[in-house]
C-alpha positions as CSV (number, residue, x, y, z in Angstrom):
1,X,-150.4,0.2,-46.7
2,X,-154.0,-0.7,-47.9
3,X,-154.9,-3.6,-49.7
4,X,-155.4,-1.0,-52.6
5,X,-152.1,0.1,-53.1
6,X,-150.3,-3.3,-52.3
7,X,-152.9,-4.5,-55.6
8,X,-151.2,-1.6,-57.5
9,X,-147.6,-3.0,-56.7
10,X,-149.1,-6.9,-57.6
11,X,-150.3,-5.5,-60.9
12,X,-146.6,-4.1,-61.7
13,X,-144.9,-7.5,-60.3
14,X,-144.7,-11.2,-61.7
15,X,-146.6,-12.4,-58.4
16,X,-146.1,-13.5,-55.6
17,X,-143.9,-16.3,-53.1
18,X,-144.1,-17.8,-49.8
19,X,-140.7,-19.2,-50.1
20,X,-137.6,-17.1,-49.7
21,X,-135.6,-20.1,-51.7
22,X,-137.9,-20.3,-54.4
23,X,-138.8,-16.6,-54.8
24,X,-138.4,-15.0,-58.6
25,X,-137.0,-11.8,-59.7
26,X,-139.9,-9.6,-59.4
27,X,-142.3,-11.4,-57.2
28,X,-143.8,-10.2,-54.5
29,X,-142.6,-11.8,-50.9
30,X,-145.1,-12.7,-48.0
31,X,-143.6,-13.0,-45.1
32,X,-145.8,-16.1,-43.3
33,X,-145.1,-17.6,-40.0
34,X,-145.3,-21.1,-39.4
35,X,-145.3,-23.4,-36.5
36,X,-141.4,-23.8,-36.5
37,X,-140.3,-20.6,-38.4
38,X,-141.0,-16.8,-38.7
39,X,-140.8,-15.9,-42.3
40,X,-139.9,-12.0,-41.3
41,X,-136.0,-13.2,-41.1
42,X,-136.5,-14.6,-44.9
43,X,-137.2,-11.3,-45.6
44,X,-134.1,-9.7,-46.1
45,X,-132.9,-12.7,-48.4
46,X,-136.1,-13.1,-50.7
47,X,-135.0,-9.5,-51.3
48,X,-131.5,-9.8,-52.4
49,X,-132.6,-12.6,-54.7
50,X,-134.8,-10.6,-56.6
51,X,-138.2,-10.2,-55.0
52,X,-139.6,-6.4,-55.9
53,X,-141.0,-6.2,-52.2
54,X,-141.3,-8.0,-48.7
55,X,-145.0,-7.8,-47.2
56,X,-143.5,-8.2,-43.1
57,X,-145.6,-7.8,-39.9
58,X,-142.5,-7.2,-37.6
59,X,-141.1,-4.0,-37.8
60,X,-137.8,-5.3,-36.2
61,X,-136.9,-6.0,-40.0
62,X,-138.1,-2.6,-42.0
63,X,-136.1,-2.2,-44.8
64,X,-136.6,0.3,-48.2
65,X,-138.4,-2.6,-49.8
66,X,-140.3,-4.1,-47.2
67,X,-144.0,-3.2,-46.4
68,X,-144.8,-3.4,-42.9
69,X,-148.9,-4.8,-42.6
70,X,-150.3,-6.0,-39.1
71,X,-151.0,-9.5,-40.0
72,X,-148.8,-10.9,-43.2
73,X,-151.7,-14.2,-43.6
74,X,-154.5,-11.7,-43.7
75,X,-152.8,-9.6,-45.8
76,X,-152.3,-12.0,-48.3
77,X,-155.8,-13.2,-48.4
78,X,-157.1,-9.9,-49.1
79,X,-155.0,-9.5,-51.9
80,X,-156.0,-12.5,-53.1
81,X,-160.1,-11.9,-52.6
82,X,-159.4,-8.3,-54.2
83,X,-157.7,-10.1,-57.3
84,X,-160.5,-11.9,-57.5
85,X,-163.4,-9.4,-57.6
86,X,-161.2,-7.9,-60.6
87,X,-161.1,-10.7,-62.5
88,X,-163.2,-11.4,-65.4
89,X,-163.9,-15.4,-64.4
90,X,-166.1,-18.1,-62.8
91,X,-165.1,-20.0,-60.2
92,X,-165.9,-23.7,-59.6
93,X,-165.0,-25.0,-55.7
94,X,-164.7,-28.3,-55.1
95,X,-164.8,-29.9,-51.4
96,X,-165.1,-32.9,-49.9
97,X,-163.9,-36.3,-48.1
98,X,-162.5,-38.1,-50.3
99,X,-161.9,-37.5,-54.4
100,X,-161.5,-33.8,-54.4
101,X,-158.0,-33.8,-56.2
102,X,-158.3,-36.4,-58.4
103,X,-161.9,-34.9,-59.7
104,X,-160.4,-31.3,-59.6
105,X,-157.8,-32.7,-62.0
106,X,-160.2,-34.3,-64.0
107,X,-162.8,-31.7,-64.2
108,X,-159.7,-29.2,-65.1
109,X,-158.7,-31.3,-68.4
110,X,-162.2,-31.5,-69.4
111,X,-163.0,-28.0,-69.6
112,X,-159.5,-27.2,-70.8
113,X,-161.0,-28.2,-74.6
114,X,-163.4,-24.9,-74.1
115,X,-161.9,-22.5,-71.8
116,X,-158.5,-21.3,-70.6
117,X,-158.4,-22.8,-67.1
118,X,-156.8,-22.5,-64.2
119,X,-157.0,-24.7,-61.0
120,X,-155.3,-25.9,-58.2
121,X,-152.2,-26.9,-58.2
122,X,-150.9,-30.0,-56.4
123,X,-152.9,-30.0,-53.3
124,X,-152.6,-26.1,-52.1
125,X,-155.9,-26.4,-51.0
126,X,-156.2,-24.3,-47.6
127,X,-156.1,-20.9,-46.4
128,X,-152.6,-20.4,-48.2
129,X,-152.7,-22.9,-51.0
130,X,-156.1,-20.8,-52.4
131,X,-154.9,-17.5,-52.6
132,X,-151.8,-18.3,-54.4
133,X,-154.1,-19.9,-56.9
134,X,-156.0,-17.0,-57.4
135,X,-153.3,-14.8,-57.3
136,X,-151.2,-17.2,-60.0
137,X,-153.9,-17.2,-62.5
138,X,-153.1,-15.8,-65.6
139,X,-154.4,-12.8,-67.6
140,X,-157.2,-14.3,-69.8
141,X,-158.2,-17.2,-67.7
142,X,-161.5,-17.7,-68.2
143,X,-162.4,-20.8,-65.6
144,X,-160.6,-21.1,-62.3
145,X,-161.3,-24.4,-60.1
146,X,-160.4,-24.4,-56.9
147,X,-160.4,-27.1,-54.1
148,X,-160.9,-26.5,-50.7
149,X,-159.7,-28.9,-48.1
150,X,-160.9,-28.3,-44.4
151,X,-159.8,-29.7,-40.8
152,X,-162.1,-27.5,-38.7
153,X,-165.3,-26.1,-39.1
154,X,-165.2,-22.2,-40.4
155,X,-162.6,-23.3,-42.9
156,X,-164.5,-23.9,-46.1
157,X,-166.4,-20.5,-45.1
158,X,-163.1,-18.9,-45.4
159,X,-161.9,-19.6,-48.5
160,X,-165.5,-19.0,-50.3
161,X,-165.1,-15.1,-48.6
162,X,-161.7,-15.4,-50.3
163,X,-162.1,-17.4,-53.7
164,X,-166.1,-16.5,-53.9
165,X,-167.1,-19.3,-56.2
166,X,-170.1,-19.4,-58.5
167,X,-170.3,-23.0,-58.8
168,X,-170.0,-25.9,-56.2
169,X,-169.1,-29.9,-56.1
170,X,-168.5,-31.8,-52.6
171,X,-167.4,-35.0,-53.8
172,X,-168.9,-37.1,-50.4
173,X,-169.2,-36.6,-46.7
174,X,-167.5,-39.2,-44.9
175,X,-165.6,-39.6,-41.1
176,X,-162.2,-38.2,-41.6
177,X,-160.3,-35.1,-39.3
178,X,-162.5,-36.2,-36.7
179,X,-159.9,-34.7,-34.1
180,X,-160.2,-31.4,-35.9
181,X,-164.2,-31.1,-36.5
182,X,-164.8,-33.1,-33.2
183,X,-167.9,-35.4,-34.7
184,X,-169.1,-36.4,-37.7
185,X,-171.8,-33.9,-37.5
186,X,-169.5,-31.5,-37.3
187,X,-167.9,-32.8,-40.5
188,X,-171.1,-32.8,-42.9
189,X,-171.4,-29.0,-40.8
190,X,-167.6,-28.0,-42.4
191,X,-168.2,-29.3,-45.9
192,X,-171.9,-27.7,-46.1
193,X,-170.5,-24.6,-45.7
194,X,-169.7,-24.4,-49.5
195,X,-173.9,-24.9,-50.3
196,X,-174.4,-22.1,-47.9
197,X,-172.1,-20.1,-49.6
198,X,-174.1,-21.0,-53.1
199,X,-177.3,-20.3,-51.7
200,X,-176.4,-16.7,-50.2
201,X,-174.5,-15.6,-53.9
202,X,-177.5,-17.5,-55.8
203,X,-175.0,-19.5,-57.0
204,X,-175.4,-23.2,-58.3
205,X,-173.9,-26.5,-56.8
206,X,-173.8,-29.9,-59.6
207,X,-174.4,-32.7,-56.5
208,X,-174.3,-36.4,-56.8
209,X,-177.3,-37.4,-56.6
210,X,-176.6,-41.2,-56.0
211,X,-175.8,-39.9,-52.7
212,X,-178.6,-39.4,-50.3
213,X,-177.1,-37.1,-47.8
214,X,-175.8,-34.9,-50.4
215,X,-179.0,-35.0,-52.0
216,X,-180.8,-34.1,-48.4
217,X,-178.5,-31.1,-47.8
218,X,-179.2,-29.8,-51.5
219,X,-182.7,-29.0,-50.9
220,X,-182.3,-27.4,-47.0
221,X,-179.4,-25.4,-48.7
222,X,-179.6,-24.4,-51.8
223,X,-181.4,-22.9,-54.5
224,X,-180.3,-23.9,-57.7
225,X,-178.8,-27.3,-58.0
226,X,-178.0,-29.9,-60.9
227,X,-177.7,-33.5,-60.2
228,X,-174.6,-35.6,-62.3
229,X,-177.4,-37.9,-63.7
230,X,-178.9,-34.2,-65.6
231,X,-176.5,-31.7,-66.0
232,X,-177.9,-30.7,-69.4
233,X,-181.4,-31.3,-69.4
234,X,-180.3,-34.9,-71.1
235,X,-180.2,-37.9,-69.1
236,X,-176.5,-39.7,-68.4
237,X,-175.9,-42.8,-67.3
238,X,-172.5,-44.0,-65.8
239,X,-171.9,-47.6,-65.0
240,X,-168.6,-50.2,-64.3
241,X,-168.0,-52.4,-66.6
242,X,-165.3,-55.7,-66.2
243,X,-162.1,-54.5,-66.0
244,X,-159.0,-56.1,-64.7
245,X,-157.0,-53.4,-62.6
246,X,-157.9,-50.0,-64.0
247,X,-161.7,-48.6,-64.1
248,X,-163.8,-48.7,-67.3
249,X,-167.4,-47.7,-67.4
250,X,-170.1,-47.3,-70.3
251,X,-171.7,-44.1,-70.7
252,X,-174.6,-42.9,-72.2
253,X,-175.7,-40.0,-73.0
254,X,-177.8,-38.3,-76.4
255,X,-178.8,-41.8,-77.2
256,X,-175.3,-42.5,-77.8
257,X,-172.8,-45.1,-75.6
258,X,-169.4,-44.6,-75.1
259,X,-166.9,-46.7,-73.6
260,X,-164.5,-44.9,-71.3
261,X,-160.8,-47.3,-70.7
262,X,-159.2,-45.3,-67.5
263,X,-155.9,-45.5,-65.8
264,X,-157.5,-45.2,-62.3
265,X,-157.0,-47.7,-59.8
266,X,-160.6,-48.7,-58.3
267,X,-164.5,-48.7,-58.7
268,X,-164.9,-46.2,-56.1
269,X,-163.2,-43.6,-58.9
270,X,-166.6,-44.1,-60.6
271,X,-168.3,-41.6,-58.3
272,X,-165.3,-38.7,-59.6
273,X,-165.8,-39.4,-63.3
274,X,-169.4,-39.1,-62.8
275,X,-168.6,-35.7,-61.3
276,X,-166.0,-35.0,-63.8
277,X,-168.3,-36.0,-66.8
278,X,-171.5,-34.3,-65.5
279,X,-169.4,-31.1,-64.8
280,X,-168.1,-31.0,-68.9
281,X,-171.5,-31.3,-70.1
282,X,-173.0,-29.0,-68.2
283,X,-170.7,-26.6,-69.1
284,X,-171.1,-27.4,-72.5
285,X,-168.1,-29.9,-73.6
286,X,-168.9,-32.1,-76.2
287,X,-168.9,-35.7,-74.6
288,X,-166.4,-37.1,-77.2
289,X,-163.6,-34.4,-76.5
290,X,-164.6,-35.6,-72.2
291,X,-164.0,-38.9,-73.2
292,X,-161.0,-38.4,-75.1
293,X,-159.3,-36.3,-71.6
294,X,-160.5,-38.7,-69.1
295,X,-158.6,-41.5,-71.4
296,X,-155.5,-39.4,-71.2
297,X,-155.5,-38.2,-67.5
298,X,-152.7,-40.0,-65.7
299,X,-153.0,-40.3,-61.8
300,X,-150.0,-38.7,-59.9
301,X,-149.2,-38.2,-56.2
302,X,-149.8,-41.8,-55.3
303,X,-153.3,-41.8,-55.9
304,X,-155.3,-44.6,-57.2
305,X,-152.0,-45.3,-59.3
306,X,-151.3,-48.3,-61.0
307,X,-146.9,-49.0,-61.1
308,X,-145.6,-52.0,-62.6
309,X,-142.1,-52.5,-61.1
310,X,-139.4,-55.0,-62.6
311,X,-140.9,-57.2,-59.8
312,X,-144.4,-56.3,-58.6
313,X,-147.8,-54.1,-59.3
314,X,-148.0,-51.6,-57.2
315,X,-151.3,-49.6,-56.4
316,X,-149.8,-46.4,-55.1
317,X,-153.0,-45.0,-52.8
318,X,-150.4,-43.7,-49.8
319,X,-151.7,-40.0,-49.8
320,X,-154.3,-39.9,-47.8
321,X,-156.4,-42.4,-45.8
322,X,-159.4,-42.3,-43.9
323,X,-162.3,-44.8,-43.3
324,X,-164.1,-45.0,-46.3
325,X,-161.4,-44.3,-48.6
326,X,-159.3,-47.5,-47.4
327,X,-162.5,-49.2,-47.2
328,X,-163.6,-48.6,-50.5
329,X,-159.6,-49.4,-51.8
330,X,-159.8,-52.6,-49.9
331,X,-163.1,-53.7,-51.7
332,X,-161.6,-52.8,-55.0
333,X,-158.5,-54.6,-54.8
334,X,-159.6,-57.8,-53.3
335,X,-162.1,-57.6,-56.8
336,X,-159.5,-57.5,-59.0
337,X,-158.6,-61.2,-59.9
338,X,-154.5,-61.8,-59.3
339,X,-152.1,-63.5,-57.5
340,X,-150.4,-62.9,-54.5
341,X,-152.2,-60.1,-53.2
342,X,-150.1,-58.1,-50.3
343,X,-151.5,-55.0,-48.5
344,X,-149.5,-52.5,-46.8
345,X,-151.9,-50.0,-45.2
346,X,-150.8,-47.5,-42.9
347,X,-152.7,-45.6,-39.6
348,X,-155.6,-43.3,-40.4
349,X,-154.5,-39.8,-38.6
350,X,-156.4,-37.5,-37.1
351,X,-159.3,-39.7,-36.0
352,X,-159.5,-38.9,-32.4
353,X,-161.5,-40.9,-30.1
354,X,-162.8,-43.0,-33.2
355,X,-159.4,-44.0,-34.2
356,X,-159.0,-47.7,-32.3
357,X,-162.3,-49.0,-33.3
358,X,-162.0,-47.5,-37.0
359,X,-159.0,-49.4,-37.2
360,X,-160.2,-52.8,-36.0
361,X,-163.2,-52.4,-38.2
362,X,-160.5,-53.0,-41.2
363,X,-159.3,-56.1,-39.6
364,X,-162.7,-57.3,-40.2
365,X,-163.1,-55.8,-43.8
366,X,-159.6,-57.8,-44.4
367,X,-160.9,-61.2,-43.0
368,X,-164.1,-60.4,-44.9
369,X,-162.6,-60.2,-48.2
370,X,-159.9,-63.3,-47.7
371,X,-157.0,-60.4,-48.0
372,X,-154.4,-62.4,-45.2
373,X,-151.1,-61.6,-46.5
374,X,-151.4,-58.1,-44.5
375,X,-148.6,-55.9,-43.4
376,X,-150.0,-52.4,-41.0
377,X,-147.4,-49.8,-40.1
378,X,-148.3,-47.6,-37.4
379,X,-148.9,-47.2,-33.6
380,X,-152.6,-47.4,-33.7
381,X,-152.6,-50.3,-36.0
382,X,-150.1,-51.8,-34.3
383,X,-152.0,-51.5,-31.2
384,X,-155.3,-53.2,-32.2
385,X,-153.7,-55.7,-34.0
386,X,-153.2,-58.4,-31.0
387,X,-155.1,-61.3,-31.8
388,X,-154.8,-60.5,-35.2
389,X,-151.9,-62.7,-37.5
390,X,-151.3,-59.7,-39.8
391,X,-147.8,-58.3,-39.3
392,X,-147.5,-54.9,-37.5
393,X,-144.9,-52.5,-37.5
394,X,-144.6,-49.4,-35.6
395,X,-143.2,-47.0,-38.6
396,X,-142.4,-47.0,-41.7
397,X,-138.3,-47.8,-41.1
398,X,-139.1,-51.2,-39.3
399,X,-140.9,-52.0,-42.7
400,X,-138.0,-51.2,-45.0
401,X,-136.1,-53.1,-42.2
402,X,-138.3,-55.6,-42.7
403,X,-138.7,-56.0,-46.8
404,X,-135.0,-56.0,-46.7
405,X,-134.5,-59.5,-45.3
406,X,-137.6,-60.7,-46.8
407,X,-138.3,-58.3,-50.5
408,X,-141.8,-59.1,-52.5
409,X,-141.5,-60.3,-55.8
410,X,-144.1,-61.2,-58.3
411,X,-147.5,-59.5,-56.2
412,X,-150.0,-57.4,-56.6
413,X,-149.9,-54.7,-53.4
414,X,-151.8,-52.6,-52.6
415,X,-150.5,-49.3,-50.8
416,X,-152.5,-46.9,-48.3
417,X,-151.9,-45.0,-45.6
418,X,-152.4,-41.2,-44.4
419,X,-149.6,-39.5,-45.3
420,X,-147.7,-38.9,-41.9
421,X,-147.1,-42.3,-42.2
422,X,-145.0,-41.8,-45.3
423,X,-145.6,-45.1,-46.9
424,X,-144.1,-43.4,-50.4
425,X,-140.8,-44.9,-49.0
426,X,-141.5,-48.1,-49.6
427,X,-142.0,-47.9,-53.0
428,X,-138.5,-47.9,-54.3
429,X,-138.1,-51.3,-52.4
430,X,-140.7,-52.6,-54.3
């Protein structure tokens, strides 16, 4: 069947469902292999729970509803990049090291006061999480924003053929996947790819123009670009201002000020409201209804949240770690003025033949910043941590082993870690 006639049977169904368990009556099913499963034997079930059809690449498991394609991934992808030359809307792609969620949701409640918008959800940010957003938008959307997370090289260029975005942020350009894009050049190479997409559409990329590699890129890449500190032709200013745990910063902007109160954990958030703020204006939301959303917006997924427990603070910031992320978290939180400051950080995955010595470089940024009461979970950690009088664990369960016997009670903590660690267990015990 041709991509053609399959968009003909998407138009007549209520979408679409990687997930024989969660499938809905009408929905078309994809049948996707994984690294531990082959979604062609879910066919047959996502069926008799409703789904209209079952897109399969094996014919071993034709059926009357099923739809036999060569490659069920691809197939899904070009439904998804056909869906999206029908629709009437601009796309906004958002990439980067570090920030991309956390600006994606901000920039999403921003422009939600002028247009009917529809972004990622979660973090389905890769070459399946970004055509199920295209292909979930609803009828009338007028804005879609889509992040794009990348572990190789090519990545990003694949999901602008897919999601073909107008408009273009990368948050920053840091070490992180180094095991995936080998270096860092070949890092800054992956997360370009979205201003090369820009410049071969004529499209435009808003850039941060406090950052100087960005800033280099912008001009070898691309043709039209807006810096955060212009996006209107007016000048805005965002700076920090004294806060105790949560980030508040003065902006102005039309010869007015206004003072923003957030419930983000961390200066180093500054850098995704600027991206957030610069993004409204440009696209024409009026700075009091910004300030009003980026008031409201309420960190999830363990990032940059602030928890008060019946017995601690918790900063939840267990997502994701990579270099300049945990550094950044650690210069915040030794900042904040408190008591009984703990940190529980976890290994930094996927940093290849970086990973010991990125590792021992936060031993230094700990003893730097007088942050001693230290506990790192993790084999790498637990490695390079000889010499060191911070308390190591290998995993996770030797922690909660640990805070058993000995439970924290009246601290601040501070929690990060890459996500294979799976810190989020610890939180209950805290």
């Amino acid at each position: 069947m041709k991509t053609e006639q399959l968009y003909s049977l998407f138009r007549e169904s209520t979408g679409v469902s990687t997930d024989s368990r969660k499938v809905k009556k009408g929905e078309i099913f994809f049948a996707l292999w994984g690294e531990k499963y082959n979604g062609n034997t879910y066919a047959a079930s996502a069926l008799a729970k409703g789904a209209s059809w079952a897109v399969i690449d094996d014919p071993a498991f034709e059926t009357e509803k099923t739809i036999l394609v060569d490659d069920t991934l691809f197939e899904l992808q070009a439904l998804a990049s056909h869906h999206r030359k029908e629709m009437k809307t601009e796309v906004l792609a958002i990439t980067g090291t570090n920030g991309k969620t956390t600006t994606k949701e901000l920039i999403a409640a921003i422009l939600s006061r002028k247009y009917r918008v529809h972004s990622t959800q979660g973090n389905l940010n890769n070459h399946i999480g970004v055509p199920l957003t295209i292909l979930s938008a609803p009828r009338g959307t007028e804005m879609m924003i889509i992040e794009m997370g990348a572990n190789h090289v090519g990545e990003v260029r694949t999901l602008c053929l897919i999601a073909k975005p107008d408009f273009g942020i990368i948050t920053n350009i840091s070490p992180a996947h180094i095991e995936g894009f080998g270096s860092f050049e070949g890092v800054v190479k992956a997360k370009t790819e979205l201003y090369e997409h820009l410049r071969k559409i004529n499209g435009v990329a808003l850039y941060n123009d406090n950052d100087n590699l960005l800033a280099e890129k912008i001009f070898k890449l691309v043709n039209r670009a807006v810096p955060f500190s212009n996006p209107s032709g007016i000048k805005l200013d965002i700076s920090p201002l004294p806060s105790d745990m949560n980030l508040k910063v003065q902006v102005n902007y039309r010869n007015s000020t206004h003072i923003i109160s957030t419930r983000l954990f961390g200066r180093y958030n500054i850098e995704n409201l600027r991206a957030a703020i610069a993004t409204g204006l440009f696209f024409g939301v009026d700075m009091n209804d910004i300030a009003e959303e980026i008031e409201k917006y309420e960190p999830v997924n363990n990032r940059s949240q602030v928890m008060k427990t019946r017995k601690n603070t918790v900063i939840c910031d267990s997502y994701n770690a990579n270099p300049s992320s945990m550094k950044q978290a650690l210069e915040s939180f030794a900042a904040i003025e408190a008591q009984n400051k703990v940190c529980i950080l976890g290994d930094m995955l996927e940093m290849g033949d970086r990973g010991e010595e990125e590792h021992t470089r936060i031993h230094r940024i700990l003893t730097d910043h007088n942050l001693l009461n230290v506990m790192l979970v993790g084999p790498v950690f637990t490695k390079v941590s000889a010499g060191f009088r911070f308390k190591t664990f290998h995993d996770v369960n030797r922690l909660k082993e640990y805070l058993k016997l000995k439970p924290l009670e009246g601290c601040h903590i501070l929690v990060k870690g890459s996500r294979g660690i799976m810190l989020e267990q610890v939180y209950e015990m805290l």
